[in-house]
N, C-alpha and C positions, 0 to 999 in steps of 0.2 A: 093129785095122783102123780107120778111118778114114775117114771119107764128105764129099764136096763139100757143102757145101748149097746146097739153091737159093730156099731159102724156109719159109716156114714157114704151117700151116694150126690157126685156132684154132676153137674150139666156136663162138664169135661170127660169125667169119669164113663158116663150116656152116650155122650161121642164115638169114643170108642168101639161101640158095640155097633157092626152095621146093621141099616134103618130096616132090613128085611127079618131082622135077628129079633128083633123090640120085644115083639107079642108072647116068645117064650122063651126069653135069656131072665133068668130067675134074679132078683136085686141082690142076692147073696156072691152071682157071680160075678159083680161089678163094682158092687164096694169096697170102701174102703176099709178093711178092719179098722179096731179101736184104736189095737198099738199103733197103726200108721195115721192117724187122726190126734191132730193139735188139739187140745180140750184147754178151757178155762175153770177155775172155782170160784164160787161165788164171793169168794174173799178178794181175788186178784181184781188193781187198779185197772179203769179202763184205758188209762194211756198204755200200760204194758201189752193189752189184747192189743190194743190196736195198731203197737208196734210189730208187734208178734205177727198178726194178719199182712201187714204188710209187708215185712222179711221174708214170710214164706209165701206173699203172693197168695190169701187167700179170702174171700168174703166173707165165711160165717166160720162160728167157731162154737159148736155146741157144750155147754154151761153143764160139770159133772161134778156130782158129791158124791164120795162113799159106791161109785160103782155106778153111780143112778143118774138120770138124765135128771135137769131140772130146770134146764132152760138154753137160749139160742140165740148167740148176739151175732149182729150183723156189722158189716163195717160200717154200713148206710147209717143205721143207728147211731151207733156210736159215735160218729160223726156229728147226727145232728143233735144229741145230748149235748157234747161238747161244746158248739155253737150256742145252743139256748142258755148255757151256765155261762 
């Protein structure tokens, strides 16, 4: 299966919002839209992600084809792929 994305919501992102706010500040009004979110393709090297993530200082980078989520790589990951190979 297969899911649109429309955005993405980080720890930092959650920060922002005060802790009294939490229970009805909607997640549409804290994320990050698409356009301001770093995406990968299923095609792109993991050294490039993982450069990428660290240029712009980030941990995850959700995996998109054709408009459609399809997966979620982490730096931790990636990291320890790299290490086992």
């Amino acid at each position: 299966m297969h899911y649109i994305l429309a955005g993405l919501i980080t720890l930092s992102d959650i920060a922002r919002v005060e802790r009294e706010r939490w229970s009805y500040t909607p997640v549409g009004h804290v994320m990050r839209l698409l356009e301001q979110v770093s995406t990968a393709t299923p095609e792109q090297p993991l050294q490039g992600v993982l450069q990428m993530m660290g240029t712009q200082d980030i941990n995850q980078v959700p995996v998109v084809q054709d408009g459609r989520l399809v997966g979620l790589l982490s730096r931790e990951s990636i990291i320890r792929y790299l290490q086992v190979r």
